[in-house]
N, C-alpha and C positions, 0 to 999 in steps of 0.2 A: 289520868291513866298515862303513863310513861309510855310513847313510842320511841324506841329502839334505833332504829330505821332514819327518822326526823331529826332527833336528839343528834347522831352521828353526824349529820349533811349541817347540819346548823354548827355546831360547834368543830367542822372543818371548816366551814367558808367564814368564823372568826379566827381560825389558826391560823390560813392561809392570807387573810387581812392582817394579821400582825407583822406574820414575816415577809408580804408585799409591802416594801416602802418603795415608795419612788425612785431612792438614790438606788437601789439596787437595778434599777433600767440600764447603768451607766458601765458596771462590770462584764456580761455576759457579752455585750457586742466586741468589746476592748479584746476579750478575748479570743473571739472569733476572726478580729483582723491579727490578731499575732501568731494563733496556728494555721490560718489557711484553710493546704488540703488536710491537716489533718485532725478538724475542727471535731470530729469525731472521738478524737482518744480524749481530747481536752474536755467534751460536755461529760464524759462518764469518771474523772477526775472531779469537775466542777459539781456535777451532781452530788457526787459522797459528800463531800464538805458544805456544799448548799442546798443542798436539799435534806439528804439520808440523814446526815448528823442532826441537826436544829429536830428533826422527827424521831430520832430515835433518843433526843434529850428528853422533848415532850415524855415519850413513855417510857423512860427514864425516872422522871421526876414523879409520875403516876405509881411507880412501881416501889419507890422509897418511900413515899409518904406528903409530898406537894412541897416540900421547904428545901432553903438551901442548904440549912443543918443538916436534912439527911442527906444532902446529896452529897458533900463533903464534910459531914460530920466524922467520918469515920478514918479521916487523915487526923483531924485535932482540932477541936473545937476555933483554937484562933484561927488554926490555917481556912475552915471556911469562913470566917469572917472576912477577912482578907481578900478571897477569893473573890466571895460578892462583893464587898467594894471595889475590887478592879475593874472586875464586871459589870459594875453598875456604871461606872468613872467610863468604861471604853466606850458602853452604848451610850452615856449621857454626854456630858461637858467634852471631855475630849475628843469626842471623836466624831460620833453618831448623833448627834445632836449639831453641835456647827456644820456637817455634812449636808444635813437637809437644808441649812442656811445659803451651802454655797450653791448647792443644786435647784435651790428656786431661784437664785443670778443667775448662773450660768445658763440652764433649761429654759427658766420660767419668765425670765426680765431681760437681761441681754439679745435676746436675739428679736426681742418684740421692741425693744428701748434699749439703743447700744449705748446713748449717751450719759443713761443714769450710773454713776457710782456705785460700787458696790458696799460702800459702809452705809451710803443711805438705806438702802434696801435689805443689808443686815439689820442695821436700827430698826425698820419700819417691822419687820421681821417677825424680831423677836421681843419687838413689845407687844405685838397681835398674841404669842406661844405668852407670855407672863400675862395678858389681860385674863383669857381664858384660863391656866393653870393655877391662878388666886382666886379668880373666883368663874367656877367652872359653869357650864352650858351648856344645855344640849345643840346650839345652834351650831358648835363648831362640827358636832359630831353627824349631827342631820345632811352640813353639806357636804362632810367627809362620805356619806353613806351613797350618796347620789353622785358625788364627781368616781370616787374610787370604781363603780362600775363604768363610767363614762374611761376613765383611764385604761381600764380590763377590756373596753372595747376598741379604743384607739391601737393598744397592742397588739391585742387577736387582729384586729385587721391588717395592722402592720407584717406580721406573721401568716396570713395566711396568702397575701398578695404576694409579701417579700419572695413566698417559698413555691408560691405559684407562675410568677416571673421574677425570675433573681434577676438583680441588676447585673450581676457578674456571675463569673465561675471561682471559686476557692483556686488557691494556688498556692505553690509550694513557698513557705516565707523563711527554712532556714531554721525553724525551730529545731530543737533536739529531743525535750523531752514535755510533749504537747498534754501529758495527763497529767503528770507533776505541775506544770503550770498551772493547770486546771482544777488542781485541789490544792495551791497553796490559792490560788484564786478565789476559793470558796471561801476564805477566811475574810474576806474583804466583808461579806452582807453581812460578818458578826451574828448570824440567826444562830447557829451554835451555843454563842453567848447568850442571847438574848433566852434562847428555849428553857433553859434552867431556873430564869426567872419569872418567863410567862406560862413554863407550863405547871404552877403553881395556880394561876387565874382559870385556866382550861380545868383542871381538877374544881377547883371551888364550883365553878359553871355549872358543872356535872351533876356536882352531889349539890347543888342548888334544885338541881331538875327532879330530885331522889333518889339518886345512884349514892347509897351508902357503903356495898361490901367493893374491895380489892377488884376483885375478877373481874366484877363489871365494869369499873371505871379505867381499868385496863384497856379490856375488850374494848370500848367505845373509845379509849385514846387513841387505841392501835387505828380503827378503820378510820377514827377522824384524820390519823396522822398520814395515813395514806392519801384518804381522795383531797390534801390539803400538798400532798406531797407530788402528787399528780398533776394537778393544777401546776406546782409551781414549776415543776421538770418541763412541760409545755411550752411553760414561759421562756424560762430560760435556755432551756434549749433550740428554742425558734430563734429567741435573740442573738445570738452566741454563729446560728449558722447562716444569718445575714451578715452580722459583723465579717465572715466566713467570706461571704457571697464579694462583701468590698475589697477585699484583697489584694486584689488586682486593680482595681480601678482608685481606690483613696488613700491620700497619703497617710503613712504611718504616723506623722507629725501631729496628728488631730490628737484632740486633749478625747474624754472620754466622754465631755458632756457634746463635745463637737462633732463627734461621730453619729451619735444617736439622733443629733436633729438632724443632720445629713442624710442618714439613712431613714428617717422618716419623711425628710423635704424629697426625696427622690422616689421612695416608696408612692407615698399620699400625698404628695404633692404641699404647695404651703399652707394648705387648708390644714393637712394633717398636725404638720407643723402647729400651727397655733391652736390648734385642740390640746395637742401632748403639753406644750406650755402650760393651760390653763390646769390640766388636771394634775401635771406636776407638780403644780404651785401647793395645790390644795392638798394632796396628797402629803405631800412634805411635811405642810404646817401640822395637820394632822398626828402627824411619826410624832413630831417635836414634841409638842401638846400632853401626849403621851410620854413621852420619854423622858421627859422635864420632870412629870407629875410623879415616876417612878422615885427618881433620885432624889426629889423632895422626900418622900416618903421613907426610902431606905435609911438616908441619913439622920433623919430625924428619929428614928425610930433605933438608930445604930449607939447616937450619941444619946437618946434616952429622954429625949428634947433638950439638950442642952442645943444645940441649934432646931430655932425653928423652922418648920416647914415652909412659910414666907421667906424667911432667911436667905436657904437655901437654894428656892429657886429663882428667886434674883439674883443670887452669885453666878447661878450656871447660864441663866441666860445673859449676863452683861459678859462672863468669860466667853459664852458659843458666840456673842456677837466680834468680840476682837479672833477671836480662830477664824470664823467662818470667812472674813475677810479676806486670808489668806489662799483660798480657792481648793476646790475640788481637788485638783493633781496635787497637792502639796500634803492635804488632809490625810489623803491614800498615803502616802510614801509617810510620814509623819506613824501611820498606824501601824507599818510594820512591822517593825521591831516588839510591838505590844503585841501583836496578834499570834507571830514567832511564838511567843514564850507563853501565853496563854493557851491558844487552841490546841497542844499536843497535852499538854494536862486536860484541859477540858474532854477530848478525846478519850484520854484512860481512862477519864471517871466516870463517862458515862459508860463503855465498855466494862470495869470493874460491878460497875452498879447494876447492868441489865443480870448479871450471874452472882448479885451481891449473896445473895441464899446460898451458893454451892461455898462461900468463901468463908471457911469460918474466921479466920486470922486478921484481924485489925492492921496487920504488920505488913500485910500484901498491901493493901490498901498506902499504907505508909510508906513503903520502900518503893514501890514502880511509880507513885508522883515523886519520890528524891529524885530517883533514876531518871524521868522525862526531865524533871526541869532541869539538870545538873547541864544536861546536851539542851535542852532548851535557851539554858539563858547564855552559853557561847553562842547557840546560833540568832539570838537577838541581839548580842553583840554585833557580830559580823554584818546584821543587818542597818545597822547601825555606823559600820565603815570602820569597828573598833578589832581587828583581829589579834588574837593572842595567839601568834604564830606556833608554838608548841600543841595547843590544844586541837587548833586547826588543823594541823597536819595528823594530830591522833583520831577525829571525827571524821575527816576526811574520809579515813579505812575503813571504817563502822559500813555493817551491809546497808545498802539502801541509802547512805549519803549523797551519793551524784542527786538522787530525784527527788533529795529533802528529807529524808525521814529516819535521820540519825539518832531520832529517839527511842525508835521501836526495839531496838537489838536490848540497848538500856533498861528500858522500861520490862521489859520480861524478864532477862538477866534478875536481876534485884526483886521482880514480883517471885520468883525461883526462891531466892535466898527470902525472901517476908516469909514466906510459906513454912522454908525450914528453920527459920526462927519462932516463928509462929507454933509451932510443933514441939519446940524445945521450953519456949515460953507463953504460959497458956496465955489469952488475952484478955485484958482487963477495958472491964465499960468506962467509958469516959464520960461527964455530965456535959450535956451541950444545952441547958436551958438558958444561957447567957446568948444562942446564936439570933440574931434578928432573922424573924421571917421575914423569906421574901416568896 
């Protein structure tokens, strides 16, 4: 007999375990010493992008149909292929995947063993993430089960001492535009990205349990998506107002993994310290584990097996090991430019897809992602160091460019003109049985 009720609380506290990965401890403080006092405008910034979005992909993807065909099927069958491969490429190999590599150095190794190397403990690393993802166990996932709450309580106490006695008082640091920071911020935990992929696994779970019609599997995404969404606003916003709290008192200079042991060596003292170590580590491996086992999957399943699943995740983990070498701060800055030009498309689509029924026109669909990426991919340029002084000075003008968000004016514009093309030309089905599930 299906309870309702249980079904919901279970299948949030695994939403909420996916888009909790370790490395995301590392952004919410960073931010918190960069606005200060006005640590406030920056968490309801960093909340839409880290929280609300990755939650409203979820029931997103619930409401299309669980794949990434439908979720961007309706731009053109290659363009979502494309889409999930970058998507899979930013959370895996590139990006999110050697992240966790440098966040168990940096966090998890370093400050316990300064003298170890960090190519050795990338090696040791991420041959532990390929033992496990060739031939899988539930051992890794059992300790994942038991440290991940051990880590949820390191924090909550971190958070509720931090906010009980603050080391400091927030101070003004000079910022200008503390919410804009805070939602280009959001883009960093990638849960955005990630949501459109796993809230395909959260549907399967569902209708595992006997949720077969729409409504229902709706309904229970929505309130899973909330009390998962709950949780993680907690998180991150406790984090974000001790980063807040150090303002005054620690140098700006601290790298991001250097602040959060700080601010936990001050908080809980080095007990705490070497707790947050320990569950980091494990926490991390975990993310990888997973995230390895994704991109195995996608590609093989992309190229038709022409590359095999073994293949594959031996490429990404001997590539995550030469990345992850390169460290934490390099990883971050290295990802912007990707994240630029991705998340304001991912954005549309998820917004075009929640109202996908009122839209009959294919063409809206088609023209407001030309339109986002057109202003997307100069501003991944610029992030990049590469400006094209004509275009920059015409984006510049665009409403809402000073606080980043040069795409929005575009993106409607042209969703305008889909519409009334859309109207002049009726719209034609396009076959996506070529798109890989994901």
């Amino acid at each position: 007999m299906k309870n309702e009720r249980k079904d919901y609380i279970v299948v949030g506290a695994a939403l909420f375990a996916m888009f909790f990965g370790a490395g995301n401890l590392i952004f919410p403080p960073a931010l918190g010493m960069l606005s200060g006092d006005q640590w406030l405008s920056c968490i309801l910034g960093f909340a839409l992008t880290g929280v609300g979005l990755p939650i409203l992909g979820v029931i997103t993807i619930a409401k299309v149909g669980g794949s990434l065909k439908d979720f961007a099927g309706r731009v053109s069958p290659l363009f979502a292929t494309v889409l999930g491969a970058v998507i899979v490429l930013a959370i895996g190999p590139l990006l999110a995947i050697p992240r966790t590599g440098a966040t168990v150095f940096e966090i998890g190794i370093s400050p316990l063993f300064p003298t170890i190397p960090p190519l050795a403990v990338s090696i040791v690393y991420f041959t532990i993430t390929l033992f496990f993802v060739i031939k899988p166990s539930s051992i890794i996932d059992k300790i994942g089960k038991i440290l991940t709450p051990i880590l949820l309580l390191i924090v909550g106490l971190i958070i509720f001492k931090g906010v009980a006695s603050p080391i400091g008082a927030p101070v003004p640091t000079g910022i200008k535009l503390a919410f804009s920071e805070g939602f280009v911020g959001g883009y960093q935990t990638m849960d955005a990205l990630a949501s459109v992929v796993l809230g395909g696994l959260i549907l399967f779970g569902l209708k595992e349990k006997g949720y077969t019609d729409q409504k229902s599997l709706i309904k229970l995404t929505s309130k899973a998506g909330i009390l998962a969404g709950s949780a993680l606003l907690f998180i991150y916003g406790g984090l974000l107002f001790l980063g807040a709290t150090g303002s005054g008192l620690l140098s700006a200079e601290l790298t991001k993994t250097e602040l959060i042991i700080e601010l936990t060596n001050r908080v809980l003292g080095i007990y705490g310290q070497m707790g947050i170590c320990l569950a980091v580590s494990v926490a991390c491996l975990t993310t990888s584990i997973g995230l390895t086992a994704v991109v195995g999957n996608f590609f093989e399943e992309l190229t038709k097996g022409k590359l095999s699943y073994r293949t594959i995740v031996i490429a990404t983990t001997l590539f995550s090991i030469v990345m992850s070498v390169i460290g934490v701060e390099q990883i971050v800055k290295l990802s912007v430019p990707l994240l630029v030009l991705v998340y304001p498309v991912t954005i549309v689509l998820i917004a075009l897809n929640l109202f996908g029924k009122h839209i009959k026109s294919d063409m809206v669909f088609k023209s407001m992602v030309v339109g986002t990426l057109f202003i997307s991919v100069f501003d991944a340029l610029g992030a990049m160091g590469i400006n094209i002084e004509a275009m920059t000075s015409i984006i510049s003008k665009l409403p809402f460019a000073s606080a980043g968000f040069a795409w929005i004016c575009p993106a409607i514009l042209c969703g305008f003109v889909g519409h009334l093309i859309g109207k002049v030309s009726p719209n034609k089905e396009g076959t996506l049985e070529n798109i890989p599930q994901v």
